[in-house]
N, C-alpha and C positions, 0 to 999 in steps of 0.2 A: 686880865693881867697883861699887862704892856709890856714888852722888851724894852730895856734901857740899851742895851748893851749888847753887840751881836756877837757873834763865834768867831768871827774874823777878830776883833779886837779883842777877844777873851782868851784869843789862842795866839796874841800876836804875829798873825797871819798864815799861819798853819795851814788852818781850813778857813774855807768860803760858802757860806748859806746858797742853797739851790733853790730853796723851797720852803713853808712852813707846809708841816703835813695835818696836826692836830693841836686842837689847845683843851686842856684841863684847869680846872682849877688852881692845881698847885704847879703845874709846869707846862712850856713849851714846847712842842715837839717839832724841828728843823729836819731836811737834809739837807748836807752837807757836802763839800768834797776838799781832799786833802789836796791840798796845792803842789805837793811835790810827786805824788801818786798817781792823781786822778780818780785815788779809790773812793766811793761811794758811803757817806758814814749817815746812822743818825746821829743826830745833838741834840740831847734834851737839856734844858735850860729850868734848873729852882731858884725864885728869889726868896733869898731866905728874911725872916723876919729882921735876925740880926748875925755877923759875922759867928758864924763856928769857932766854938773852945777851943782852945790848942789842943787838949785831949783828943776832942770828937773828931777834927781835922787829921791828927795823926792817926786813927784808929781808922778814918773812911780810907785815907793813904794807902794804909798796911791792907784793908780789903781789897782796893783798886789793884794792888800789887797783884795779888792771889788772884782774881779773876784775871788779870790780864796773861797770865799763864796757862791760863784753861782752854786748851779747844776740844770741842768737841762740836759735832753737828746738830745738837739740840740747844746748843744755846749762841747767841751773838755774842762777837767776843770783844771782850772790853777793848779802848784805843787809850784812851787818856779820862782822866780827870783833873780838871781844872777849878782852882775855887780862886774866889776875885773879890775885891772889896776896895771902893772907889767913890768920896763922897759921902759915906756915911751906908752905903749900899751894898750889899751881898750877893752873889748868885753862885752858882754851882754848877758849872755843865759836866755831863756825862754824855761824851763820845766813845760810839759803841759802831762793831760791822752794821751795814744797810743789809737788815733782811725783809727781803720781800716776798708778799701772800697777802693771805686775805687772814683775817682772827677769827675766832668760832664763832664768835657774837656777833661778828657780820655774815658771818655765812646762814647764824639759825635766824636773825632778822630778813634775810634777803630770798630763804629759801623753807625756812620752818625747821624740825625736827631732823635727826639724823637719825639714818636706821642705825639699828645695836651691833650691828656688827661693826661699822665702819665705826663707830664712836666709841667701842671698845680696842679698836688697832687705835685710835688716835690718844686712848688713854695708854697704852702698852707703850706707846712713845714719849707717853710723858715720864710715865714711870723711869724707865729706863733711864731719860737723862736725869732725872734727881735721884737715881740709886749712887749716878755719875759723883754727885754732887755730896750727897748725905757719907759716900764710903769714905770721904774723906778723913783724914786727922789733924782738926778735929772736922764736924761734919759742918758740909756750909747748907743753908736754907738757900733755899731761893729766893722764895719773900712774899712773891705775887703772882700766885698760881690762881687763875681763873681765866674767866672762857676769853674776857679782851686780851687777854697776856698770854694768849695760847694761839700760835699761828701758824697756819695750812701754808705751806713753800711751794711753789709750783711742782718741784719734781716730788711732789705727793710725801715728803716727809714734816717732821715739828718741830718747830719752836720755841722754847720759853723766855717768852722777851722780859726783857728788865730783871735781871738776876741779879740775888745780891742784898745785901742791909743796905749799901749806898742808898739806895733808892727808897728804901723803907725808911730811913733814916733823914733823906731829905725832904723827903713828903709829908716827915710831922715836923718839920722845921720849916716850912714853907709857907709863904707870905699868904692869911687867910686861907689857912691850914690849920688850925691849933691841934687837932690831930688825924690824922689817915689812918682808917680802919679798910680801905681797901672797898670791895663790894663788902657788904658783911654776913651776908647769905654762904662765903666762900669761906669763911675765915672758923678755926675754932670756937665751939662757944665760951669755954672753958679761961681764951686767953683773951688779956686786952684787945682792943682796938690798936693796928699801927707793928705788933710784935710780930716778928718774922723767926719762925723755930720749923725743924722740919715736918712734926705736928700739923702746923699749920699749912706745911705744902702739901700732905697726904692729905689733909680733909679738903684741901680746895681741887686736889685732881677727882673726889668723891665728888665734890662738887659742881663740877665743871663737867661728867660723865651724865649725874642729874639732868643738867643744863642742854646738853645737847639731845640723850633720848625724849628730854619732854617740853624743848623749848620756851620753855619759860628760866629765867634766875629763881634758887632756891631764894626764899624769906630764912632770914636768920632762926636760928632753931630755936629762940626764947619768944617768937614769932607764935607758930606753930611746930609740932612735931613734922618732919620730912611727910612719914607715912599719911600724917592726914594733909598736910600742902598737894599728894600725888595718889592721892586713891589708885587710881587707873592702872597706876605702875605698882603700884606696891599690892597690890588688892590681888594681886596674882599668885605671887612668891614665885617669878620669874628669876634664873640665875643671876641675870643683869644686878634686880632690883638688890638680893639678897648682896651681891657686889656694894653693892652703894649703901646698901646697912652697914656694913664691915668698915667702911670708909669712914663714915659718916655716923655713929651711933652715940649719941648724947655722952655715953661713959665712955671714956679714953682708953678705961681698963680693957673695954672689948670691942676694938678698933683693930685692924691692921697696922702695927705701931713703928715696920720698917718697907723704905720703897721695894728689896729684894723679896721679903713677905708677900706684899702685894702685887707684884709682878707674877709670882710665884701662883698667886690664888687666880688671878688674868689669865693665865696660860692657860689650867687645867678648865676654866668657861671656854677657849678660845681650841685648847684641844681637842675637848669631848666634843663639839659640832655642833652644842647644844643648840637645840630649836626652842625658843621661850614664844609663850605667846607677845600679839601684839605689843609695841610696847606703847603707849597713848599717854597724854597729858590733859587734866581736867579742860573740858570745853572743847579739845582739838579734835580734828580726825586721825583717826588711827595712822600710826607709822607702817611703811612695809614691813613684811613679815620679815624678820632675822636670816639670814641667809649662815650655812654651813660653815665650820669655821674649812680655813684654806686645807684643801689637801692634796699629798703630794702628787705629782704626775708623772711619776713613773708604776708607784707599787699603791696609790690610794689609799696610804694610811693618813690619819690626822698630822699637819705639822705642828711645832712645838716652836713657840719665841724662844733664842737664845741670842745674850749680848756675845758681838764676835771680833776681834782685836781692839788696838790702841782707840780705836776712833768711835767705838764704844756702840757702831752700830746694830739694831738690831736686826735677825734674820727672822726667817721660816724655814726650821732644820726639819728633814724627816727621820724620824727615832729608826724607821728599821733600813732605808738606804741610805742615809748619810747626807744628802741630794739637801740641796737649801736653796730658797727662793730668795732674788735681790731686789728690792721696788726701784725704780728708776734714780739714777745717779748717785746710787749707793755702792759699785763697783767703785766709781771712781776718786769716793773718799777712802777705802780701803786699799785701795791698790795706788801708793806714791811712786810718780815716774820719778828716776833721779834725773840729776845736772849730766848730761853728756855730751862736752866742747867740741871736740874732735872723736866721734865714734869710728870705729874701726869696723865695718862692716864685713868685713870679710871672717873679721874671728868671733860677730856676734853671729853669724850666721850658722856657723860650726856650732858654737854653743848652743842655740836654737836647735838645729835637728840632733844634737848629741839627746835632749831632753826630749826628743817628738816619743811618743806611744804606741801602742796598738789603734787601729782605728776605732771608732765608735761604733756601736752597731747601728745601722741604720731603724730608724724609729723617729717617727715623729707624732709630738706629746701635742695636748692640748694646754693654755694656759688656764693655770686654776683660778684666774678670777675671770674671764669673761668666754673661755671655754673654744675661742678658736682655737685654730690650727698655729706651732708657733714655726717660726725660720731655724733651721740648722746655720749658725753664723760660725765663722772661722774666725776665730776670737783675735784680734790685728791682723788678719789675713795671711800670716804666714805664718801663725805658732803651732797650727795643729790641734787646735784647743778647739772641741765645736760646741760652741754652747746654743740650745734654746730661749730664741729671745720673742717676747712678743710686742710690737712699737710701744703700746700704751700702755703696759703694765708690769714690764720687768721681763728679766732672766732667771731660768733656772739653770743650776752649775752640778753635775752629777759629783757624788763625792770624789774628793782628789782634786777636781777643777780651780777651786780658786789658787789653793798654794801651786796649784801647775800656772796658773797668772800670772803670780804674782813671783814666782822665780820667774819666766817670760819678760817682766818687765824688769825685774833686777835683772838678769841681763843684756839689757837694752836692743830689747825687742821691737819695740816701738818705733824706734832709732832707723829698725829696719825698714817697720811698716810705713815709714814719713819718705824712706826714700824710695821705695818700690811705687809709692803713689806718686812721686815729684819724674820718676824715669818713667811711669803711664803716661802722666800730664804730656811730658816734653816727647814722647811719639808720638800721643796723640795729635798736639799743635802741629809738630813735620811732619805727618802724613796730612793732615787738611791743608796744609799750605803747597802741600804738591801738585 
């Protein structure tokens, strides 16, 4: 499929094409960048067969709306929607944030199978952001829940790209398209080809959990039944696998039928520590053994996922000290610095130590995923706040820590920490120029 018509001219110069990244069948895939910003966007680009109803135009509008409202850190957030018709010609671009990683299907192509524990935290992420989605009123589907539309962000969190009927929508309207059924190993058996229902998001993160312990894509279940597609994995009655029957089981009637239900059933696999045998895929060699689920490092009890403010992030609470683990760059979605033009240093400073605490006891933890020793950090170097950080895999915040932050940074704490480092900097320079 050819481009007639770039982003530049569909956006009236808005944005400017940087790149093509991908091409499918039914669309384009561009980056981009906004001309007045510099921000980074994709632009995916459908030519449609023929101009959109006035109906279906208003109804994609009214969706574009409601996503573009949405943020959250599990999903790119909508920019614009653009529909065009020029010549007798149609297309559809959908500009969305630039998120960057790698998708699961390039990761189990380039590297094989994922052990069950790491691909059960990548499921608990998915979950979460479509419980985000489904609590809605009324609830929104995603649409296109499988392992290409599921992606690994550098700071080790996920993705769900292309959210939304927009996209379901234009995908069966789309030139040499007559309809998109998505992968169909991912999809309900139950519903068409092309329907986006939250249904059909819970069986595609079943199936996308498949996907990753046994590297292979399910066959559609009028194919084969799951259990005989994965002898290896099922032939066990491993936690995992019994996970992916709940998900995934022919009748809907006994399915995990909401994303809090199944997070809910996630948790208790993820709390209990369970050790399941190997988990294998016919023909492959065994995956590593399952490793423990995370536990805490202070009192070694099991942690427990829980979603934790506005931004819908998830943690690792421990049930009996409070104490929660952050994976990296997950503070700093949760903790909003504000606007501070002229800060008053002098009376942030006050406020600062009016809040300072008892000291911490000295104790130094080990990180519960790779088991060094972590840093005692002075959380912006002057709040008092000492939190355990380990570089490559996060913070742990003993209870009380984070709201002691995140008051710290409401009052513009930060502010202080920017200029006690700008008066180091400028001794530093006047004492080496002496």
């Amino acid at each position: 499929m050819l481009a007639s018509e770039s982003i530049s001219t569909a956006s009236q110069g808005r944005y400017q094409q940087i790149c093509r990244l991908d091409m499918g069948g039914a669309m384009l895939l561009f980056v981009a960048e906004e001309v007045a910003t510099g921000d980074l966007l994709a632009a995916r680009v459908y030519r449609l067969d023929e101009p959109l109803p006035a109906p279906v135009a208003s109804q994609l509008e009214r969706h574009a709306a409601i996503f573009r409202g949405i943020g959250h850190p599990g999903l790119p957030r909508l920019r614009e929607l653009i529909l065009t018709e020029r010549r007798g010609a149609a297309s559809a671009w959908v500009v969305e944030e630039f998120v960057a990683g790698r998708t699961v299907q390039d990761l189990i192509h380039s590297v094989g199978p994922a052990p069950a524990e790491l691909a059960l935290r990548i499921t608990r992420r998915m979950l979460a952001t479509l419980a985000h989605l489904h609590d809605r009123v009324p609830p929104l589907p995603h649409g296109s829940v499988r392992s290409e539309m599921t992606l690994l962000k550098p700071d080790g969190t996920v993705a769900l790209l292309n959210p939304g009927l927009i996209h379901a929508e234009l995908r069966s309207r789309a030139v040499g398209s007559p309809y998109y059924g998505g992968s169909p190993g991912f999809h309900a058996p139950e519903h068409e080809p092309g329907e986006a229902t939250t249904i059909d998001d819970l069986y595609g993160v079943g199936a996308t959990l498949l996907h990753m312990v046994s590297g292979h894509p399910p066959e559609p279940a009028s194919v084969a039944p799951i259990e005989k597609q994965y002898p290896g994995i099922f032939g066990g009655g491993s936690r995992v696998a019994h996970f992916i029957q709940a998900m995934m089981h022919p009748d809907p009637s006994r399915r995990l039928d909401t994303a809090p239900i199944a997070l809910e059933a996630l948790n208790g696999i993820l709390g209990t520590g369970a050790v399941t045998r190997p988990v294998t895929s016919v023909g492959s060699a065994p995956a590593p053994q399952e490793e423990r689920a995370m536990r805490c490092p202070d009192c070694d009890e099991p942690t427990v996922a829980t979603t934790v403010g506005a931004s819908g992030s998830v943690v690792d609470v421990c049930p009996e000290c409070q104490g929660l683990w952050l994976d990296p760059g997950e503070l700093s979605r949760m903790v909003v610095r504000p606007l501070v033009e002229r800060p008053n240093l002098a009376e942030i400073g006050r406020a600062v130590r009016a809040m300072a605490r008892l000291p911490d006891r000295m104790v130094f933890r080990q990180c519960p995923m790779c088991a060094t020793t972590m840093t005692r950090q002075n959380y912006g170097q002057v709040s008092g706040i000492i939190v355990d950080e380990c570089p490559r895999h996060g913070m742990w915040l003993d209870q009380g820590e984070l709201e002691a932050i995140k008051r710290f940074v409401e009052l513009g704490g930060l502010e202080l920490t920017a200029a006690r480092a700008e008066e180091r900097y400028r001794h530093t320079t006047h004492r080496n120029e002496r």
